[in-house]
matplotlib code that plots the C-alpha trace (Angstrom):
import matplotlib.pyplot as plt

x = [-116.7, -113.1, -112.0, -110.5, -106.3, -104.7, -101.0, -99.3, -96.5, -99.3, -95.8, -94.5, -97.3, -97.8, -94.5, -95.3, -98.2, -96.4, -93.4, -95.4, -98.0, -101.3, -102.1, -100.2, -101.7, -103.1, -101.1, -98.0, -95.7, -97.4, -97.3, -101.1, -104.3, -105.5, -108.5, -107.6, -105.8, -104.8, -104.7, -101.8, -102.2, -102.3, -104.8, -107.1, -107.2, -107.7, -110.9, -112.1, -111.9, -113.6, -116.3, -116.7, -117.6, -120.1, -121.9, -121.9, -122.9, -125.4, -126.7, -126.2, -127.6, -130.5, -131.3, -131.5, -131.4, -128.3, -127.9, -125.3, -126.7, -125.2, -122.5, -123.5, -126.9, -129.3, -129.8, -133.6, -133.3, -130.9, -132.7, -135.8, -133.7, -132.8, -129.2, -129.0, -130.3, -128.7, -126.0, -123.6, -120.6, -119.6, -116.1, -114.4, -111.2, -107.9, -108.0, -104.4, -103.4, -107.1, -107.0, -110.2, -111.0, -114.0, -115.4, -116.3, -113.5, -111.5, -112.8, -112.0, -109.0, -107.5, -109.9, -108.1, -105.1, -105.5, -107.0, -103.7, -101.6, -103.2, -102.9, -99.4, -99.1, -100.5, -98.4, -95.3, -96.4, -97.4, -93.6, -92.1, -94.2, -93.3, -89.8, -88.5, -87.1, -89.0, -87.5, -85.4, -86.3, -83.9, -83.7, -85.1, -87.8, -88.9, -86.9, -90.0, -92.8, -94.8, -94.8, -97.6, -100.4, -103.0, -106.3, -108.6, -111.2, -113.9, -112.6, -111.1, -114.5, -116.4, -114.0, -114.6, -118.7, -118.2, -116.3, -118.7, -121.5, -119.4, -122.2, -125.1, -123.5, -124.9, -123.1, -123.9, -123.7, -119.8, -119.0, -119.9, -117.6, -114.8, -115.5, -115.5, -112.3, -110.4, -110.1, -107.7, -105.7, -103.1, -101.2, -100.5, -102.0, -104.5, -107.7, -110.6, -113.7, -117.4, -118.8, -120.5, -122.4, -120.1, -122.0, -120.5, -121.6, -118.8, -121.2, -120.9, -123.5, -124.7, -124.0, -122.3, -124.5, -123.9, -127.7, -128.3, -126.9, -126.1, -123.7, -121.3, -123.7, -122.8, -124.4, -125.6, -128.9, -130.7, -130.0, -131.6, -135.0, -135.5, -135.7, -138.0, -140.8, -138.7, -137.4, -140.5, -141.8, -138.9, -139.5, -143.2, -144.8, -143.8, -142.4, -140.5, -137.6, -133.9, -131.7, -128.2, -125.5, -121.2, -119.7, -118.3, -119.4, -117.7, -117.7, -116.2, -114.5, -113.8, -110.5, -109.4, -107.1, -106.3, -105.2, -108.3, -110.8, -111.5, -111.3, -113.1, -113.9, -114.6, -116.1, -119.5, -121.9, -125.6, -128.4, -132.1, -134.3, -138.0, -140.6, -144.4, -144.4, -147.5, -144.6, -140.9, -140.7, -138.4, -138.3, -134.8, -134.7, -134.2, -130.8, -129.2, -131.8, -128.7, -125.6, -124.4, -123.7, -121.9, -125.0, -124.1, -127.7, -128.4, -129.6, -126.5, -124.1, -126.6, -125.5, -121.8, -121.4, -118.4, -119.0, -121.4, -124.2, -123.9, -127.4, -128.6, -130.2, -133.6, -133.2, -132.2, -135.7, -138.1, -136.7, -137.2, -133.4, -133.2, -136.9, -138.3, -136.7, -135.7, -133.2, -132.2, -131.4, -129.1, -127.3, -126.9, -125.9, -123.0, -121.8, -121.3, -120.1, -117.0, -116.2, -115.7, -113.3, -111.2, -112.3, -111.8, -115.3, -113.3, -113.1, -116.0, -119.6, -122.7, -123.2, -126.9, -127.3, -128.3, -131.2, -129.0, -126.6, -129.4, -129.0, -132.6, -134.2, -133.9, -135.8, -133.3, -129.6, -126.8, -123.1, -121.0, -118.1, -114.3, -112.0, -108.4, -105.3, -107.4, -110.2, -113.5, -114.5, -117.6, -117.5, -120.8, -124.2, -127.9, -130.2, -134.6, -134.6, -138.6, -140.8, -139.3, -137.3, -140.0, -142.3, -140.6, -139.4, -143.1, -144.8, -142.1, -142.4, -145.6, -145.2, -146.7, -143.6, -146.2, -146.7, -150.6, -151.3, -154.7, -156.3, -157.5, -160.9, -162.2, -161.3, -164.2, -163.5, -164.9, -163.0, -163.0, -163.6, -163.6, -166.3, -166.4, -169.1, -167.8, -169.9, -168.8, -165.2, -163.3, -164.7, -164.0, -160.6, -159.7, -155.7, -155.4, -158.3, -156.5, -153.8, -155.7, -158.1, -154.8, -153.6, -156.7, -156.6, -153.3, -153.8, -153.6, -156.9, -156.3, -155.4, -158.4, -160.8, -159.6, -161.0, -163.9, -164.3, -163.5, -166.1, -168.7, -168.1, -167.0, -168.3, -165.0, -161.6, -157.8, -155.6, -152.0, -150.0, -146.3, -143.8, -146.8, -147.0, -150.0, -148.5, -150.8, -153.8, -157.1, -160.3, -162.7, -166.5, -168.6, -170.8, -167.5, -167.0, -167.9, -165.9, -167.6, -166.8, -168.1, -167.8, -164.7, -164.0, -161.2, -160.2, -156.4, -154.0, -151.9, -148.3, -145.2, -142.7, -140.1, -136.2, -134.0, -130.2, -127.1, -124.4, -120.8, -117.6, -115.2, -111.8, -113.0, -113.5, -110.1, -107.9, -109.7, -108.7, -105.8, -105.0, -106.6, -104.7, -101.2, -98.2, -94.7, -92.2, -91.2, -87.3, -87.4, -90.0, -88.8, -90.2, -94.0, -96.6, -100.5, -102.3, -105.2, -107.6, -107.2, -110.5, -108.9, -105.4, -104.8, -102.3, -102.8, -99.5, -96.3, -94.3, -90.4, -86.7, -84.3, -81.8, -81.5, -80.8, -82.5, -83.8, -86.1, -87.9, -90.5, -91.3, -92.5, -94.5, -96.2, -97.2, -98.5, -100.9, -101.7, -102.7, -104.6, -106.8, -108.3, -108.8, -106.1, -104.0, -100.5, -97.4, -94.0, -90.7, -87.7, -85.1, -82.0, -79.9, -82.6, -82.2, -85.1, -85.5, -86.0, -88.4, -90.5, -90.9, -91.8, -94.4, -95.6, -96.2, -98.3, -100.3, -100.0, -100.1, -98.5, -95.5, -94.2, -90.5, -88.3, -85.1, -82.5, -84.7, -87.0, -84.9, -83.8, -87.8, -89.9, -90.7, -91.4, -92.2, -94.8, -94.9, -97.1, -97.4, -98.4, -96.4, -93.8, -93.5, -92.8, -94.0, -92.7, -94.5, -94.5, -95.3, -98.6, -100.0, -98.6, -100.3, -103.6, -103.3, -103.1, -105.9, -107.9, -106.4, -107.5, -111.0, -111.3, -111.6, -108.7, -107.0, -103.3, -103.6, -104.9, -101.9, -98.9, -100.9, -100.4, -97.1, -93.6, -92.4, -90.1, -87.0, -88.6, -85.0, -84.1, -81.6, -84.7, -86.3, -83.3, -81.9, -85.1, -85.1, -81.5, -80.8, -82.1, -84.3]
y = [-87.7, -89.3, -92.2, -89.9, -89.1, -88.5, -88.7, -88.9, -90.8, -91.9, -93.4, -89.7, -88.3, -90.9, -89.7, -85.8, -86.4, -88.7, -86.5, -82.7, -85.0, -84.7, -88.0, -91.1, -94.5, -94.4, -96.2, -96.2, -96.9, -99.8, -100.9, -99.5, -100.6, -100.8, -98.9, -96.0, -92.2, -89.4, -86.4, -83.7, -80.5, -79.3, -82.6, -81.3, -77.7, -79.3, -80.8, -78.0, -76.0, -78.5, -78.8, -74.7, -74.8, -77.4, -75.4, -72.5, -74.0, -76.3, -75.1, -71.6, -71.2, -73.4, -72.3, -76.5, -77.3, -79.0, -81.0, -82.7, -86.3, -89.5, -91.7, -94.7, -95.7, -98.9, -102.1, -101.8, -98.5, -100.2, -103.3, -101.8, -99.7, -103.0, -102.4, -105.1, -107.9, -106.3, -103.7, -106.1, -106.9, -109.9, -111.1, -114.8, -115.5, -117.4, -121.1, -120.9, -118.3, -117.5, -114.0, -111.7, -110.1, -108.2, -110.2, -107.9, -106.0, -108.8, -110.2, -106.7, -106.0, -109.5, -108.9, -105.3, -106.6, -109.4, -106.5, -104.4, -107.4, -108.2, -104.5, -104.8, -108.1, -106.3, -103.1, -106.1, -107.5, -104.7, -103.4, -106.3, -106.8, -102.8, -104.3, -103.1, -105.6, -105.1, -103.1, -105.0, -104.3, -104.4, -104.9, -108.0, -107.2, -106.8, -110.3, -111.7, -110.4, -112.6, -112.1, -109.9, -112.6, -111.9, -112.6, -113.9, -110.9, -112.5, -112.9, -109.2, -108.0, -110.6, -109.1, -105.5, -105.8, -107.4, -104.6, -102.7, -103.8, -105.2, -103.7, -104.9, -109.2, -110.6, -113.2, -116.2, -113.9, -113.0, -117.2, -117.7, -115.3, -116.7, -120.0, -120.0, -117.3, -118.9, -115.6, -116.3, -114.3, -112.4, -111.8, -116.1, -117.6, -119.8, -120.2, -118.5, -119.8, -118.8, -115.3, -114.8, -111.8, -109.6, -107.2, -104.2, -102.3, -102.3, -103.4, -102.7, -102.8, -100.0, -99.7, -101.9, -104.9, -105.8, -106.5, -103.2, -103.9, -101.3, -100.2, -97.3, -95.6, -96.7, -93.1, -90.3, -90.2, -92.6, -89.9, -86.8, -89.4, -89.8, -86.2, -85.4, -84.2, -81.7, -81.0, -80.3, -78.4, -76.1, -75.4, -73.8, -77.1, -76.0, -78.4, -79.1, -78.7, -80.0, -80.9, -81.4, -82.8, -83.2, -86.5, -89.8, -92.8, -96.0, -99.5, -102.4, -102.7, -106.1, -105.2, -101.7, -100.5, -97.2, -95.6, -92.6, -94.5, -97.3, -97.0, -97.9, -94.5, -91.6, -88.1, -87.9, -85.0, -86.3, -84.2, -84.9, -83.6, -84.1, -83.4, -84.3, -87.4, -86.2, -83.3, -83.7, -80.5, -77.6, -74.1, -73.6, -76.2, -73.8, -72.2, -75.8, -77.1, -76.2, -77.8, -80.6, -83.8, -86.9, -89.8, -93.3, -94.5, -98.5, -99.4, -98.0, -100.4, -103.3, -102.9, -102.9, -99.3, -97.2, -93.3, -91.5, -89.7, -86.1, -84.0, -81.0, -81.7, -79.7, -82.9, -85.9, -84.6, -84.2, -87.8, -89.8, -90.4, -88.5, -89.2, -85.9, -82.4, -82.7, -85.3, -83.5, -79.8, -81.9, -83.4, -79.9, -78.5, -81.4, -80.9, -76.9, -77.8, -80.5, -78.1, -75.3, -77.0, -78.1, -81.6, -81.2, -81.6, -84.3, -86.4, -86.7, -88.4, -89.6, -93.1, -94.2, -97.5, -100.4, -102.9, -104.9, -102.9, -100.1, -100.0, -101.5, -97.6, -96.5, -96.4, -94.5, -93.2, -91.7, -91.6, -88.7, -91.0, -89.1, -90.6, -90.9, -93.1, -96.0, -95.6, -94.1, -93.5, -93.5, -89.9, -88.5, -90.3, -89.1, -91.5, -91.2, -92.9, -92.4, -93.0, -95.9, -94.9, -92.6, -95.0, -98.2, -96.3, -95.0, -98.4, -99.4, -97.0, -96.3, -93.0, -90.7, -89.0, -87.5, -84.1, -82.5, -80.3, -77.8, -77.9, -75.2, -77.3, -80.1, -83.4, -86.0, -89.6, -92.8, -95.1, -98.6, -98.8, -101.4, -101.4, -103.8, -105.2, -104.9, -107.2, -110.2, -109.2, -108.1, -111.8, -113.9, -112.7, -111.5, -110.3, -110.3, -107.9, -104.9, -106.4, -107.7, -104.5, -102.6, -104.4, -105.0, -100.8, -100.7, -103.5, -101.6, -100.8, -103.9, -106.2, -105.5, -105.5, -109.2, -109.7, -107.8, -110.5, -113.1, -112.9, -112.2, -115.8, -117.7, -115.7, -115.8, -115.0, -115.4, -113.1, -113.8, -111.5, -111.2, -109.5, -108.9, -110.4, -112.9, -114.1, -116.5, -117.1, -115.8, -116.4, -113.4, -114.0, -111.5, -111.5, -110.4, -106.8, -105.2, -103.5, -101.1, -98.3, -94.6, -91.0, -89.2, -85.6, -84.3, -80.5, -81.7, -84.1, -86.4, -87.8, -89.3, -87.6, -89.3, -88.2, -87.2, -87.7, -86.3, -88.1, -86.6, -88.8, -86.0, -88.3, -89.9, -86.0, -84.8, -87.6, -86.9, -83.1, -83.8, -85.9, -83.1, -80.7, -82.2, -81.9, -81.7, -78.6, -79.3, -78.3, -80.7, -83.5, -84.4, -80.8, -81.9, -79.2, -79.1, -76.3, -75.6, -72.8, -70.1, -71.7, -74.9, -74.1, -75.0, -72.4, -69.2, -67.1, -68.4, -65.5, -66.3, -63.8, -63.7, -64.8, -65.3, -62.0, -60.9, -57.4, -59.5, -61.1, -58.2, -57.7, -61.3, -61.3, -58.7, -59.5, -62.7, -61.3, -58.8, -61.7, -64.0, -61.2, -60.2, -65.1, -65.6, -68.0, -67.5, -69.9, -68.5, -70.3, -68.8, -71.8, -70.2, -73.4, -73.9, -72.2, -69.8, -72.3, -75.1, -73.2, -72.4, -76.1, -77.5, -75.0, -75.7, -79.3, -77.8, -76.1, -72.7, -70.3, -67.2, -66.3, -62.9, -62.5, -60.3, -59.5, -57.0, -54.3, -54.4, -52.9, -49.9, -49.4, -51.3, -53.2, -57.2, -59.6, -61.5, -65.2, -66.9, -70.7, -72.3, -69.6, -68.7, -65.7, -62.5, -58.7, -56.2, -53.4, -51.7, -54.2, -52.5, -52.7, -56.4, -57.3, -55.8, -57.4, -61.1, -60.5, -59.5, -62.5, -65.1, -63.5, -63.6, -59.8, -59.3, -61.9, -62.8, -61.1, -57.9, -58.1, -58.4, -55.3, -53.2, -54.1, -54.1, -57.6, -59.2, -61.2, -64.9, -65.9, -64.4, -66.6, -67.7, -69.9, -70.7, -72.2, -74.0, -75.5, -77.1, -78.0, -81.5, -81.2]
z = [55.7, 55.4, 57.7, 60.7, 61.6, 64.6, 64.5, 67.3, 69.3, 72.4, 74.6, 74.6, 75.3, 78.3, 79.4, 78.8, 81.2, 83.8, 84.5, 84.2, 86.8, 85.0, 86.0, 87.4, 89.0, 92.7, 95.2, 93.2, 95.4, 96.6, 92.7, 92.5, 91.4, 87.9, 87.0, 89.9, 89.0, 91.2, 89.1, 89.7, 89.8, 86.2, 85.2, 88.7, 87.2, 83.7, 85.0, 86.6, 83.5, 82.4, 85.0, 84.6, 81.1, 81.4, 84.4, 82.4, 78.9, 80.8, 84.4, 83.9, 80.2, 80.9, 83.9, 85.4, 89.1, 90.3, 93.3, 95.5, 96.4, 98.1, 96.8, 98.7, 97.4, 99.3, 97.6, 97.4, 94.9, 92.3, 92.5, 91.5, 89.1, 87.3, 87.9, 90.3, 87.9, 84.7, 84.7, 83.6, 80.8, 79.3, 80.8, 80.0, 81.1, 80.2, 80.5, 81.3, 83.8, 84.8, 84.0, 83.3, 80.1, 78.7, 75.9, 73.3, 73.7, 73.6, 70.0, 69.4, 69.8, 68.5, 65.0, 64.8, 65.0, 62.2, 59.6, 61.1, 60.1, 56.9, 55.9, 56.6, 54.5, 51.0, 51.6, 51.3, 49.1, 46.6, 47.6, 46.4, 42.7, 42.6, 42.1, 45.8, 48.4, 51.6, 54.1, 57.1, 60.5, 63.1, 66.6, 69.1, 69.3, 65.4, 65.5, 67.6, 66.2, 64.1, 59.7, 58.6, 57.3, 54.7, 55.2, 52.2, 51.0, 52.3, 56.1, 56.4, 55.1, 57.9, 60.4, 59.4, 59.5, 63.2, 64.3, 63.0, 65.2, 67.9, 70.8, 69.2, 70.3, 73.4, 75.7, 73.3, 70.2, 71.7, 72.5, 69.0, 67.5, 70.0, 68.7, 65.1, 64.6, 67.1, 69.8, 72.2, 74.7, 72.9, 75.7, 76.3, 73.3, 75.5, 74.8, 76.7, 78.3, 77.1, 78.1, 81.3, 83.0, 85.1, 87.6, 87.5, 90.8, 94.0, 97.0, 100.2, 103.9, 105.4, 109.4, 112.0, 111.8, 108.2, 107.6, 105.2, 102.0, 99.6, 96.6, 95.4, 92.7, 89.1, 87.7, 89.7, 88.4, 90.6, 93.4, 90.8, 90.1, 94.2, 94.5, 91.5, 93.3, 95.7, 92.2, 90.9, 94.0, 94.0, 90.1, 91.4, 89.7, 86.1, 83.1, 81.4, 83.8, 84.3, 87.2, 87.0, 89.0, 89.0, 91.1, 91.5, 90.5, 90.4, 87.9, 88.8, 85.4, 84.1, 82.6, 83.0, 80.4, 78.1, 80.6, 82.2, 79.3, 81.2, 85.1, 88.3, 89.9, 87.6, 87.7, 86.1, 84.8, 84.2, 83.3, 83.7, 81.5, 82.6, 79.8, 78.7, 77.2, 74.9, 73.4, 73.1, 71.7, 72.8, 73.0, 72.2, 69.2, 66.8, 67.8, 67.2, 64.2, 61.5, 63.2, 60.9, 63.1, 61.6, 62.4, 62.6, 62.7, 64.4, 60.7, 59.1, 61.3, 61.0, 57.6, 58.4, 57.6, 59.5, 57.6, 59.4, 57.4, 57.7, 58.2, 60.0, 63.5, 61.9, 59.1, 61.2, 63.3, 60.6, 58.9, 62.6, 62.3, 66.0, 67.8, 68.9, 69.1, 72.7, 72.1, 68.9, 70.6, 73.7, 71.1, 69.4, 72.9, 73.3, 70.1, 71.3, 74.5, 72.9, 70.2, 72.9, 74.9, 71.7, 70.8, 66.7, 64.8, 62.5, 65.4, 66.7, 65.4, 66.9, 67.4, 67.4, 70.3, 68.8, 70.0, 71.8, 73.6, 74.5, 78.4, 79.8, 80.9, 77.5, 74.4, 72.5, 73.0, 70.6, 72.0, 71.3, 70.3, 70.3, 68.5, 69.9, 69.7, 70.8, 68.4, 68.9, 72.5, 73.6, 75.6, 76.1, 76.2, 75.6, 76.2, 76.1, 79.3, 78.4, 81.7, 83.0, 86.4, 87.6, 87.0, 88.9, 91.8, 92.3, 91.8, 94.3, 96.9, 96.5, 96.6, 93.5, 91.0, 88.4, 87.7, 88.2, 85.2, 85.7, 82.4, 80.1, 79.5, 80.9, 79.6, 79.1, 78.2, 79.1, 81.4, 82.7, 86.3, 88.9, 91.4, 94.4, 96.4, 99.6, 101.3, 99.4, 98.0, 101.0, 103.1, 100.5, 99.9, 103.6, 103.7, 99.8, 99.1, 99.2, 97.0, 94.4, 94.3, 93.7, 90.9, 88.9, 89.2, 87.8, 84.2, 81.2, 79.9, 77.0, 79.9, 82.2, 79.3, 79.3, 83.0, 81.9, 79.0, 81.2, 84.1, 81.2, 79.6, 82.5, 85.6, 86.7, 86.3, 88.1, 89.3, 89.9, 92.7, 92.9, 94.7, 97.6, 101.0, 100.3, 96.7, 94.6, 92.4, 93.4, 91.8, 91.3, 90.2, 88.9, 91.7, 94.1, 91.3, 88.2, 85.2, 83.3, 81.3, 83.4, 81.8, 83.9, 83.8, 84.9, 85.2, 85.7, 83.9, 85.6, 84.2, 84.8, 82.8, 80.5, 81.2, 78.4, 80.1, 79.2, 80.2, 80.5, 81.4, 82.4, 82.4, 78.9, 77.5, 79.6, 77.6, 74.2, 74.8, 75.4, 72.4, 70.4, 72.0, 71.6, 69.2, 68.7, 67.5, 63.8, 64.5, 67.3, 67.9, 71.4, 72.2, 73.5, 72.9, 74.5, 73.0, 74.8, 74.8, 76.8, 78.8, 79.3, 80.0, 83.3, 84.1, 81.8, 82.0, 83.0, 84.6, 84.6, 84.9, 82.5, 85.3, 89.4, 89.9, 93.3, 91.0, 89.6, 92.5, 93.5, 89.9, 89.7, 92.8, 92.2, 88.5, 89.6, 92.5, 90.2, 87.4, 90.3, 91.6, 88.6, 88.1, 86.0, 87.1, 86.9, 87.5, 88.3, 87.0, 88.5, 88.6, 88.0, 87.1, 84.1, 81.4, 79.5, 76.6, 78.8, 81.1, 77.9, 76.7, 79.9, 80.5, 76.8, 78.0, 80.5, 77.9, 79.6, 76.6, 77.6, 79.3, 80.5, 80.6, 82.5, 81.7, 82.0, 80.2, 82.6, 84.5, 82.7, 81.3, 82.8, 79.7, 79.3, 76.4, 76.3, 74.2, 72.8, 73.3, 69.7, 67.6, 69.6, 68.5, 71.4, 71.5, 73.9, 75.8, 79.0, 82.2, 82.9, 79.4, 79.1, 82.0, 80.8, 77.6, 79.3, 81.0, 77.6, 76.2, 78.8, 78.9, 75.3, 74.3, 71.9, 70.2, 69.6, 66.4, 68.3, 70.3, 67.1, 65.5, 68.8, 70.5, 69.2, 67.7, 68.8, 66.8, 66.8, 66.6, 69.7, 72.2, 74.5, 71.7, 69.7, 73.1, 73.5, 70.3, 70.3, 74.2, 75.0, 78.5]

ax = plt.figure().add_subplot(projection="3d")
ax.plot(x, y, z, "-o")
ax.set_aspect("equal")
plt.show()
């Protein structure tokens, strides 16, 4: 797999999608905040497209559960969800001017730019033993920047196996990098101070008096796990099972830059897979065991590799690359789902987690990684969050989140079993009885074998309670219980299922589509051009006259209602004082990728054309057949090809175009 292109001028494109609204800061004119968007109406209906496709490819298809839950979430659920004590980043800031940057991305970007520079330096100087003076550069601003440096082999290729596994460093593994290659700010040249955690959750209370803390939910999956057993009650008890759900979430980014990449508030799509722990298989694997995915394993960037190995999903299974085929077939179905909407399959890889950036619920995740203008992007996560929410939030709560399976045959196994003497264990340990009962119940068998061992040799043994209301050490003797092993049979099976989570960042997926999507016209590169699919175009037909002339008005009316009724949405452009050309390009920007143009024919015939967004090319046919056609088009049912083989063509260097291609907009 060669090293990945994208070619493209990311100012104008900023600009495209500034002016034709896409997105812009919130709060602008109160100079905004960083980190926050409003989106226009073409990105809104770009994410919605979105948004459709994923509820189609995912909750429809699969037949999963989705749900609508709360944004504001109490402290006691994301503390026992770990988030409180550990969804964090790394931040240090400027010794200078104070000002707050995320560490790893930081070494980041100022070691890219030294391999950028030192690039730079041997393209010079090759040039100039070729025998060719280097070329000037003009302007103040090339006047400023600093000479190209060379780095020595050995540096460029330590800086190139750091970036490599840049999210496997910890706080003290970051401050060591920062130390020893000199990372500094490269906005002010100042130094920076050592890495400390950041947490990244926005709090807030909960009512008037202040005294019920809570936070904005950093994912929405804590709300999915507290309904599990309504969940699992409405699925008529059965497994495995999925819910699903679309919302906001919010991250109190460190440093929010890169535009919709890195922001504060964001739209998510999470999916909760809930499956036997005993068998990850699934019933569906085989419609996705032949994809080819691009794998970049944890070992491979250990070893400072950057090329993905490409394997089949069946492959990756069978060789433990990917644990279990439930993990495998989600990752199948993302790859699907980012290929349909037009994310192109030699940008995109999956990214195995290494040890120590794998969030603290999981026990095994791969990033569908998109890579853009700023590098590869993590875009999409699926993660084996294995048992571990379900689990906490029960022990917490007390409250059972296991699934009850009636079994075929009995099961018959021996068991180690506490049994109290009530006359002397509940006395001697009054209020802690209870307590301590409970906990011996819950030791893993290894652990309470050791108590078993203990009051054998000893005749006693001492139990430590936390995180209870009577706290402390409490000595049992083996006169107060016993342990023994007893035969249990049990005609059902009891389990906590483990989650497998995909994890979709709509605005990080948008912006990738949109670099993907985008290019310019060869005769004139200030003509901007966002080819979307027909499914992702947020406007489908743009519907425009010739001219102001007042004929033209019910025509264009009554093509658009007739387009909207039947879903497809249709835009009319009838400025007079712009020209054709210019109405053309602008709606090209807007990715819409048909137009229907009336003109003074229409008149005499009732005849339009019709154009075509990435070719430009026209055909011409009665209104009603035109109109029929679009709608095939958008739904997918004949293609453009279809089209050029039934309808009269069109001179592609007819005025409309050839105007669009010379006037400046």
């Amino acid at each position: 797999m060669s090293a990945p292109k994208l070619n493209i001028d990311r100012s104008a494109l900023e600009q495209l999608l500034l002016s034709r609204f896409f997105f812009a800061p919130s709060f602008g004119i109160y100079d905004g905040v960083k980190g926050l968007y409003d989106y226009g109406p073409t990105g809104t209906a770009l994410q919605q497209n979105i948004i459709n496709l994923w509820r189609q490819h995912f909750v429809v298809e699969e037949d999963m559960l989705e749900v609508d839950c709360s944004i504001i979430t109490p402290s006691k659920v994301l503390e026992t969800s770990g988030h409180v004590a550990k969804f964090a980043d790394w931040m240090c800031r400027d010794t200078g001017n104070n000002e707050v940057r995320r560490a790893d991305h930081l070494v980041e970007e100022v070691l890219a730019a030294r391999l950028v520079s030192d690039e730079l330096a041997r393209k010079l100087a090759a040039t100039s033993i070729d025998g060719q003076a280097p070329a000037k550069t003009a302007g103040k601003k090339n006047k400023k920047a600093p000479a190209p440096t060379k780095l020595e082999d050995a540096v460029a290729n330590e800086y190139r196996g750091i970036l490599a596994k840049i999210d496997n460093y910890d706080g003290d593994g970051l401050g060591e990098l920062i130390v020893k290659h000199d990372i500094r700010n490269p906005e002010t040249g100042n130094s920076v101070s050592p890495p400390v955690a950041f947490n990244l959750m926005f709090q807030t209370s909960i009512g008037p008096a202040g005294t019920s803390k809570g936070f904005l939910r950093p994912e929405t999956a804590q709300g999915q796990f507290m309904n599990f057993a309504r969940l699992l009650e409405f699925n008529n008890q059965k497994m495995p099972f999925a819910s699903a759900m679309v919302g906001r979430s919010f991250r109190n980014e460190i440093s929010p830059r890169s535009g919709l990449l890195r922001v504060r508030e964001f739209t998510m799509a999470e999916i909760e897979h809930y499956v036997d722990p005993t068998n990850k298989d699934h019933s569906r694997f085989d419609e996705v065991a032949d994809i080819k995915l691009p794998l970049l394993t944890g070992s491979m960037q250990l070893a400072e590799e950057t090329v993905p190995a490409v394997m089949t999903i069946g492959d990756a299974v069978s060789q433990g690359v990917i644990d279990n085929k439930t993990l495998g077939y989600f990752m199948g179905r993302i790859y699907l789902f980012l290929t349909a909407i037009g994310i192109k399959t030699d940008l995109l890889r999956f990214r195995q987690h290494m040890r120590n950036e794998m969030a603290h619920y999981a026990c095994d995740c791969w990033d569908a990684e998109i890579y853009t203008s700023y590098g590869w992007i993590e875009c999409v996560g699926c993660a084996d969050r294995s048992a571990y929410d379900l689990r906490v939030h029960s022990a917490s709560t007390k409250k059972k989140l296991c699934v009850r399976e009636h079994l075929a045959e009995p099961l018959v196994y021996e068991k180690l079993v506490c049994e109290p003497n009530n006359k002397l264990f509940g006395p001697k340990l009054k209020r802690a009885a209870k307590p301590v009962q409970e906990y011996l119940e819950s030791l893993p068998v290894e652990e309470l074998a050791e108590v078993k061992a203990a009051l054998a040799k000893d005749g006693k043994a001492i139990v430590t309670l936390t995180g209870t209301a009577v706290d402390g050490d409490y000595e049992i003797t083996s006169d107060m219980l016993t342990i023994e092993y007893q035969t249990k049979i049990e005609n059902t099976r009891e389990y906590t299922p483990n989650v497998i989570e995909p994890s979709f960042g709509i605005g990080r997926i948008l912006y990738a589509l949109i670099e993907h999507s985008y290019s310019v016209r060869a005769e004139d590169e200030q003509r901007g051009v966002l080819s979307f699919n027909t499914q992702m175009s947020p406007f489908k037909c743009l519907i425009l006259p010739i001219s102001g002339n007042p004929s033209f008005k019910p025509f264009l009316q009554n093509t658009a209602r007739s387009l909207r009724n039947v879903g497809v949405p249709a835009r009319i452009d009838d400025a007079a004082s712009v020209s054709i050309g210019r109405r053309y390009s602008r709606n090209d920007e807007l990715g819409t990728p048909f137009a229907i143009t009336f003109d003074f024919m229409t008149l005499k015939d009732n005849t339009v054309t019709l154009r075509e967004r990435d070719s430009t090319k026209q055909v011409r046919g009665p209104l009603e057949d035109i109109v029929e056609l679009v709608k095939n088009l958008v739904s997918g049912s004949v293609t453009w090809d279809d089209a050029l083989a039934k309808f009269e063509l069109v001179d592609t260097t007819s005025e409309a175009d050839a105007e669009s291609a010379t006037e400046s907009k």
